[in-house]
KEBA-125735 format. One record per atom (N, C-alpha, C): residue number from 1; x, y, z. Coordinates in pm, whole numbers, plus 50000, padded with zeros to 5 digits. Example, Ala and Ser with C-alpha at 12.3 -4.5 7.8 and 13.67 -1.06 7.14 Angstrom:
REM residues 2
> torse, u, v, w
> 1, 51319, 49431, 50780 .
> 1, 51230, 49550, 50780 .
> 1, 51320, 49670, 50780 .
> 2, 51285, 49775, 50708 .
> 2, 51367, 49894, 50714 .
> 2, 51290, 50003, 50787 .
//
This chain:
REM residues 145
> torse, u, v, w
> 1, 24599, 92263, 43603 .
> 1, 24506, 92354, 43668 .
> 1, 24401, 92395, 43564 .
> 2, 24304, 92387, 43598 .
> 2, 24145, 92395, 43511 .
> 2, 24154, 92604, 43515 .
> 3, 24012, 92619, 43442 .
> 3, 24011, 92770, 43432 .
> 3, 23961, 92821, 43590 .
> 4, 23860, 92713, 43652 .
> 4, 23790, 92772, 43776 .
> 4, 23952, 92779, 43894 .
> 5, 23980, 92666, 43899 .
> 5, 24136, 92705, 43960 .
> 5, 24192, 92814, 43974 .
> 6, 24222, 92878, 43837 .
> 6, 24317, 92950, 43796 .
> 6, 24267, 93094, 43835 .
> 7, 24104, 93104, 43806 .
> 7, 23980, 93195, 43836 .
> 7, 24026, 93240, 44019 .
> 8, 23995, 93083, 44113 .
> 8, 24004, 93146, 44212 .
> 8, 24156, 93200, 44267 .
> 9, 24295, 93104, 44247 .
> 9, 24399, 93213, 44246 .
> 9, 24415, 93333, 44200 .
> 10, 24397, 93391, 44090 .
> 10, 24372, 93514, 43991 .
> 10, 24289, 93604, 44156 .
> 11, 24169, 93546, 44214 .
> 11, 24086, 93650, 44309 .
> 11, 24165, 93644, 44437 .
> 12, 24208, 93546, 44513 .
> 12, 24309, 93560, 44587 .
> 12, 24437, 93606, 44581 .
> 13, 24506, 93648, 44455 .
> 13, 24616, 93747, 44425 .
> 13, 24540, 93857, 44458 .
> 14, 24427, 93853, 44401 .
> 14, 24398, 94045, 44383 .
> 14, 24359, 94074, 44563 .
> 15, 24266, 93992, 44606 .
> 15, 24241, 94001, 44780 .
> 15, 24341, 94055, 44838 .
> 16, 24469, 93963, 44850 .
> 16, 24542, 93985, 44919 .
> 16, 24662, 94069, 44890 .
> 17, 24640, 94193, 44740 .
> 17, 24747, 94277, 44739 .
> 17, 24747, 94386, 44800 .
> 18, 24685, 94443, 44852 .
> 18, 24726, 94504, 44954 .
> 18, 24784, 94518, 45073 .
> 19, 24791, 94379, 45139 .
> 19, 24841, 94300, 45230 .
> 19, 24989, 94286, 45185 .
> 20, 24957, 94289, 45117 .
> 20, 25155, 94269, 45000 .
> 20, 25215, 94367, 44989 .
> 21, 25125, 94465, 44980 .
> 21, 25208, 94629, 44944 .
> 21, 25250, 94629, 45078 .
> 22, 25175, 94638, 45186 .
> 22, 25213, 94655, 45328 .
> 22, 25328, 94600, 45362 .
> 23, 25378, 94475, 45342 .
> 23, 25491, 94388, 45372 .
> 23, 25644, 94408, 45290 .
> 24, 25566, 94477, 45155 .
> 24, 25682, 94514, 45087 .
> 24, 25707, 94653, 45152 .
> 25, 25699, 94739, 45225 .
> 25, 25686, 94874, 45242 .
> 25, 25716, 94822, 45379 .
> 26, 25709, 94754, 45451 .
> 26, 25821, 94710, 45559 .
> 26, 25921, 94658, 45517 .
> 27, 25915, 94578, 45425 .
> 27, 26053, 94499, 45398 .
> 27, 26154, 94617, 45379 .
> 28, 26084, 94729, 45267 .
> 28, 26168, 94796, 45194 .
> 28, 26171, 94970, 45295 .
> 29, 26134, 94954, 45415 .
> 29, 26111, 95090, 45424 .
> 29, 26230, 95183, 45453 .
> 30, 26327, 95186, 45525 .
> 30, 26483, 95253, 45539 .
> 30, 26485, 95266, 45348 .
> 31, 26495, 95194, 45270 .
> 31, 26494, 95205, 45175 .
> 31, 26390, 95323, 45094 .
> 32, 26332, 95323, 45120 .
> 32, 26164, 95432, 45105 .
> 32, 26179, 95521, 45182 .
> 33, 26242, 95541, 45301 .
> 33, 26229, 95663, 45390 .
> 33, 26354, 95757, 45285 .
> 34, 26470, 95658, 45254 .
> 34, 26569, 95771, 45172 .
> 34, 26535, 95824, 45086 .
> 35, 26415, 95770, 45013 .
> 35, 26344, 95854, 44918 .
> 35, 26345, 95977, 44958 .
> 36, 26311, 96002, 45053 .
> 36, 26271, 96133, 45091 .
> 36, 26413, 96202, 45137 .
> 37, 26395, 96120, 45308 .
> 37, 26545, 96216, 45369 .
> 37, 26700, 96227, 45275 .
> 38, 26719, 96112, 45225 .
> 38, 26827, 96147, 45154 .
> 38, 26820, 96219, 44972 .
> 39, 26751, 96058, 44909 .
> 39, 26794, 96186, 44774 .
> 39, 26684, 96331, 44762 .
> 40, 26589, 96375, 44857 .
> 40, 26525, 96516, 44838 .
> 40, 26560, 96566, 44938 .
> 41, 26584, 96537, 45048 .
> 41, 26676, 96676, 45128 .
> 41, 26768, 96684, 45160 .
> 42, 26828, 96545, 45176 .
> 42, 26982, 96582, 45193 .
> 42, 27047, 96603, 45062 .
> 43, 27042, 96520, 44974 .
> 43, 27081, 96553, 44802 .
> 43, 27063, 96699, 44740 .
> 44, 26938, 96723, 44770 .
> 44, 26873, 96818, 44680 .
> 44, 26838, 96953, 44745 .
> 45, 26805, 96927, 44925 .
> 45, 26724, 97029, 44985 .
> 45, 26580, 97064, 44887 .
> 46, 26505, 97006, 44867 .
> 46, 26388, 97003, 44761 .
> 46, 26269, 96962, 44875 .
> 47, 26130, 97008, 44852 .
> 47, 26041, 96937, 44921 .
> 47, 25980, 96831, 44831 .
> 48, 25824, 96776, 44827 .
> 48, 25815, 96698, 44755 .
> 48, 25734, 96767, 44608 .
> 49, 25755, 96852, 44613 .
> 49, 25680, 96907, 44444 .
> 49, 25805, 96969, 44401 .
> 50, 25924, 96909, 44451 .
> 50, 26063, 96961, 44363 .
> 50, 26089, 97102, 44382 .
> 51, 26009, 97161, 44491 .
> 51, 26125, 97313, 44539 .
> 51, 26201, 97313, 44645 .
> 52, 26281, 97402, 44611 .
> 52, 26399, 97410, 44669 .
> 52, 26364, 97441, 44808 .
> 53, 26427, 97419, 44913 .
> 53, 26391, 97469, 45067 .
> 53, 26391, 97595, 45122 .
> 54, 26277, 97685, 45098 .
> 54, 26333, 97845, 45167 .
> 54, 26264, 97827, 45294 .
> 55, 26346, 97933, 45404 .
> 55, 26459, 98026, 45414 .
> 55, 26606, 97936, 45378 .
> 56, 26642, 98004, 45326 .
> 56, 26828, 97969, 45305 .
> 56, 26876, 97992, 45435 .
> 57, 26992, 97900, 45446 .
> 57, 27051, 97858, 45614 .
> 57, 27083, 98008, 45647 .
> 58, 27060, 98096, 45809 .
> 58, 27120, 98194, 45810 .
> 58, 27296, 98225, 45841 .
> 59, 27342, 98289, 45789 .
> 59, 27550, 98316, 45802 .
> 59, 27581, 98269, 45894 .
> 60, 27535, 98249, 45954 .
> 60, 27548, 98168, 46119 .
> 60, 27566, 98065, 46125 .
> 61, 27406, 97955, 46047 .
> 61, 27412, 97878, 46089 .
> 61, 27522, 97819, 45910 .
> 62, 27542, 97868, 45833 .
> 62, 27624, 97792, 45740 .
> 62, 27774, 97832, 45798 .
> 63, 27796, 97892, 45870 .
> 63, 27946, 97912, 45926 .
> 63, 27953, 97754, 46060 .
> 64, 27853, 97759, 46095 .
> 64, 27868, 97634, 46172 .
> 64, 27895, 97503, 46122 .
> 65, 27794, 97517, 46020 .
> 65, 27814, 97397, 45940 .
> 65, 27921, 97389, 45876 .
> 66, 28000, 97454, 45793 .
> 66, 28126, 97445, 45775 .
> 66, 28234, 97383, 45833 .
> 67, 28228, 97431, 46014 .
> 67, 28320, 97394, 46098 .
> 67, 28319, 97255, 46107 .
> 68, 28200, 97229, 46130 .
> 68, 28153, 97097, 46176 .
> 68, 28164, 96975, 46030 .
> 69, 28171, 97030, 45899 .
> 69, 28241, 96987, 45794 .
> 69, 28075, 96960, 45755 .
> 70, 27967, 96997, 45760 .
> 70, 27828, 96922, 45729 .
> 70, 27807, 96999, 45576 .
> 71, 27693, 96953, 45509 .
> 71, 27658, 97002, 45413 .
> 71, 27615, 97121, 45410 .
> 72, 27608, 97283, 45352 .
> 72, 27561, 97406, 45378 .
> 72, 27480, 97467, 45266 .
> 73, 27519, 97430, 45113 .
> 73, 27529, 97479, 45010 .
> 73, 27354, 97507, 44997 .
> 74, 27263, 97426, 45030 .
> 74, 27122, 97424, 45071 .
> 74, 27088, 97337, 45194 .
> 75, 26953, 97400, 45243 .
> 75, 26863, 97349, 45332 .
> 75, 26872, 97188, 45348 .
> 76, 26895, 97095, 45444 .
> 76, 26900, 96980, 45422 .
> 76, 26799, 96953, 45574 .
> 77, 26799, 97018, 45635 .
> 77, 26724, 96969, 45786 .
> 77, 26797, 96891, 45868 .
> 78, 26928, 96831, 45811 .
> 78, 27023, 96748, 45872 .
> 78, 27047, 96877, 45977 .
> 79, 27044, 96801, 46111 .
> 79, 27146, 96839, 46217 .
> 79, 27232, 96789, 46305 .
> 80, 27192, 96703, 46389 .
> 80, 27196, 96594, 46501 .
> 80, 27212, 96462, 46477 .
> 81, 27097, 96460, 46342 .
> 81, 27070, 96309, 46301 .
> 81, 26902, 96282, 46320 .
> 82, 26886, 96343, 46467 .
> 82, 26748, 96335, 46531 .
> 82, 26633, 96289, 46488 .
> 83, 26642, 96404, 46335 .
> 83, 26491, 96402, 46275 .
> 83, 26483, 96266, 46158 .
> 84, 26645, 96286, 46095 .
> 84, 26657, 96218, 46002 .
> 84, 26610, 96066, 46065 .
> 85, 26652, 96042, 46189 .
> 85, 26595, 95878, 46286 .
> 85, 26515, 95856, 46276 .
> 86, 26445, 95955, 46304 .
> 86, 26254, 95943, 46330 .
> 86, 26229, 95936, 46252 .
> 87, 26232, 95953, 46106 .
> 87, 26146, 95910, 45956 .
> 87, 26102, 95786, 46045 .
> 88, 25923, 95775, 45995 .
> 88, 25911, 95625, 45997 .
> 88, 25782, 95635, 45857 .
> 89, 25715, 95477, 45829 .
> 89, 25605, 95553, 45705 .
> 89, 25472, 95441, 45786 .
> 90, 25383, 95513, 45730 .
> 90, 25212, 95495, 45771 .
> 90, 25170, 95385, 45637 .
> 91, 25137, 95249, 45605 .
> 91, 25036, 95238, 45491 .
> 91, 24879, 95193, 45528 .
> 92, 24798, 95203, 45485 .
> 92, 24686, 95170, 45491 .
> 92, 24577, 95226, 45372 .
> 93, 24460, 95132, 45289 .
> 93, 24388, 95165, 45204 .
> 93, 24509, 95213, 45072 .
> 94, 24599, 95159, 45053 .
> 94, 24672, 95203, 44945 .
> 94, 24717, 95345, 44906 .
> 95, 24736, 95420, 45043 .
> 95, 24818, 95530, 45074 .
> 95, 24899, 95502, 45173 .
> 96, 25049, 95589, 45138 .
> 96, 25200, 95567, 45195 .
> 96, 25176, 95701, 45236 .
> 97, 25227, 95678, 45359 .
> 97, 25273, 95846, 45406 .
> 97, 25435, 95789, 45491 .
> 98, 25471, 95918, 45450 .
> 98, 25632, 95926, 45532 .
> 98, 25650, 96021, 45634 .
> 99, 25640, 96027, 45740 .
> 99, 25676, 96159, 45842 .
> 99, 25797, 96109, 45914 .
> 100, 25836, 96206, 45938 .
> 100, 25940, 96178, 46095 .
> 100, 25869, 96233, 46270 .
> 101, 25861, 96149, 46363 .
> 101, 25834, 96149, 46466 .
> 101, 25866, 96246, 46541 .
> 102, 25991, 96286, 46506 .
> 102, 26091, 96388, 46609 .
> 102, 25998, 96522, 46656 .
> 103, 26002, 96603, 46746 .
> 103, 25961, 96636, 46806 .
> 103, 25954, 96814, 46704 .
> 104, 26058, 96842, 46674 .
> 104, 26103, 96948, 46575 .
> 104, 25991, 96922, 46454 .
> 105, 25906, 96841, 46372 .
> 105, 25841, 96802, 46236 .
> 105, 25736, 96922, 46192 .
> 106, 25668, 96957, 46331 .
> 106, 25535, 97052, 46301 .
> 106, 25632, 97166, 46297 .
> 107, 25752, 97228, 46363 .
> 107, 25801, 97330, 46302 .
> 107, 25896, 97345, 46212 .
> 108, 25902, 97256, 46154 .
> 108, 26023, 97270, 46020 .
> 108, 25861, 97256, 45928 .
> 109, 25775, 97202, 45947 .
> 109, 25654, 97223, 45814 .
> 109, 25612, 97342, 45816 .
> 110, 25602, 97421, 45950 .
> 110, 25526, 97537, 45948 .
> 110, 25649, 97652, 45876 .
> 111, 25783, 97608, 45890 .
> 111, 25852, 97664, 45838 .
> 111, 25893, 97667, 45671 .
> 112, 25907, 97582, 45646 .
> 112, 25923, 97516, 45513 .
> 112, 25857, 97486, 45414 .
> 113, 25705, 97485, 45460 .
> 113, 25585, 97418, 45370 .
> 113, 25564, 97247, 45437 .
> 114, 25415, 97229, 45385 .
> 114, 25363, 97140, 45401 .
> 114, 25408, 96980, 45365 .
> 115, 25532, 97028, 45229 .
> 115, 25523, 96905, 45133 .
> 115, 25685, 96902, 45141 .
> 116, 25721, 96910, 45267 .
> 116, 25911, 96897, 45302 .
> 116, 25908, 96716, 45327 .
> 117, 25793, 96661, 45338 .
> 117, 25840, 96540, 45422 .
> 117, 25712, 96444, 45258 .
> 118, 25712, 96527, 45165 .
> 118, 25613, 96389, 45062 .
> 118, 25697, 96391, 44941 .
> 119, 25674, 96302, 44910 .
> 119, 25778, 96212, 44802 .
> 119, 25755, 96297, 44631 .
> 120, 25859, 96343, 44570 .
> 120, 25843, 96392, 44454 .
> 120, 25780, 96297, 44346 .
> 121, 25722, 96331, 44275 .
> 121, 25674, 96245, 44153 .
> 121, 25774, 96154, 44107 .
> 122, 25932, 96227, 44070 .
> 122, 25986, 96120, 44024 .
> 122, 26035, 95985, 44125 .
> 123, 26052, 96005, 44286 .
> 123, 26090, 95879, 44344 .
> 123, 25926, 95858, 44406 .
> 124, 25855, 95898, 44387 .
> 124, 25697, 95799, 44395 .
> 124, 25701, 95675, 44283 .
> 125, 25731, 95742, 44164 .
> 125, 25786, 95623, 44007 .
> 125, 25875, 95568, 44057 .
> 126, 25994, 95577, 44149 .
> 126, 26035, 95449, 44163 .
> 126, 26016, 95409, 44248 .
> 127, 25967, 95445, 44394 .
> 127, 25900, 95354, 44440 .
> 127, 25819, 95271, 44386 .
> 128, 25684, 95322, 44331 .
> 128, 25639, 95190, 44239 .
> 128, 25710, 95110, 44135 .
> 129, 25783, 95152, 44049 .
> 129, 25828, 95088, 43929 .
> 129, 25937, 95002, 43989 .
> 130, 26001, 95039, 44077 .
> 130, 26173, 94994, 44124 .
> 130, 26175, 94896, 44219 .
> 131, 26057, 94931, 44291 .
> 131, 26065, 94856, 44510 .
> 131, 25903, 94793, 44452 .
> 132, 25821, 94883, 44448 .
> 132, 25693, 94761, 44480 .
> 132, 25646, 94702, 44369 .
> 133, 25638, 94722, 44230 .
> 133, 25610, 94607, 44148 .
> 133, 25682, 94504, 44137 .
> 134, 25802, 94512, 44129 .
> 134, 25888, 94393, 44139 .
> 134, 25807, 94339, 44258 .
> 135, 25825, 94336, 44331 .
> 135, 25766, 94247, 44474 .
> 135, 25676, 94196, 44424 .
> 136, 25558, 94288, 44414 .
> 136, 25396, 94215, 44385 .
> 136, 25384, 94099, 44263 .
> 137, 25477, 94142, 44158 .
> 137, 25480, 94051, 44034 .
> 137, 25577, 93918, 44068 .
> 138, 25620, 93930, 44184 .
> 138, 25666, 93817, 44217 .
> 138, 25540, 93715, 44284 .
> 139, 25495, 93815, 44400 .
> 139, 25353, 93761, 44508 .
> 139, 25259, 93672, 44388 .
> 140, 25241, 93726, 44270 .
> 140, 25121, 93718, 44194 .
> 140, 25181, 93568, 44108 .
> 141, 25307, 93538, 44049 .
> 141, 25364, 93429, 44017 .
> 141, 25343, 93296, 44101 .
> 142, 25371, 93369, 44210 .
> 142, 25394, 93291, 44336 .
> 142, 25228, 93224, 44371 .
> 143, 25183, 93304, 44361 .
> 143, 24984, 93247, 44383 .
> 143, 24915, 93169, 44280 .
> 144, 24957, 93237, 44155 .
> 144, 24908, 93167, 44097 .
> 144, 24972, 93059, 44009 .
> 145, 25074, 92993, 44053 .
> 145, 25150, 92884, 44047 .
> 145, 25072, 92754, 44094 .
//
């Protein structure tokens, strides 16, 4: 392969990475949604700038949870399952968004804050470092081979 070759693979890797992020972010998304629902609210009860979830569950509702054997110790939003289902994620122009669909979302934000459903700094780093560079540095081998 000559330099002009190599020139136009090199511009067709770069064209088409975004198209790549997209596919990896389906491939990987249940994977990417736990970013959020599991290790920051069910793990942690944390939103995505790493605070903790206030209001604290009321005596009520952590006496329920008890019975029912669920997690209480913090805020997790787990109830039903419901909301945790509906996670789905948005990409386009090289922004990820994660929401859940469920019908409950606009009032657990208005309750909780804005940033209950966005990804903390540290699993944004592994999303990139862990799930999507690996992928792309594969795509980019792969093209310009």
């Amino acid at each position: 392969m000559n330099v002009l070759e190599f020139k136009k693979k090199l511009l067709k890797a770069r064209n088409d990475i975004e198209q790549e992020t997209a596919k990896t972010i389906l491939k990987f998304e249940e994977v990417i949604i736990d970013l959020v629902r599991e290790k920051q609210l069910f793990d942690k009860g944390i939103d995505g700038k790493g605070k903790k979830l206030k209001p604290d569950y009321t005596p009520f509702t952590v006496a329920v949870k008890k019975i029912k054997g669920d997690r209480f110790n913090h805020v997790t939003l787990f109830d039903t399952g419901a909301l945790y289902k509906s996670f789905t994620t948005d990409y386009g122009s090289f922004q990820l968004e994660i929401f859940p669909t469920d019908q409950k979302a606009d009032e657990l934000m208005r309750k909780y804050g804005d940033d209950i459903f966005t990804m903390t700094v540290a699993n944004q780093k592994e999303l990139n470092f862990k799930i999507i560079l690996p992928e792309l540095q594969k795509f980019v081998k792969r093209t310009i081979q």
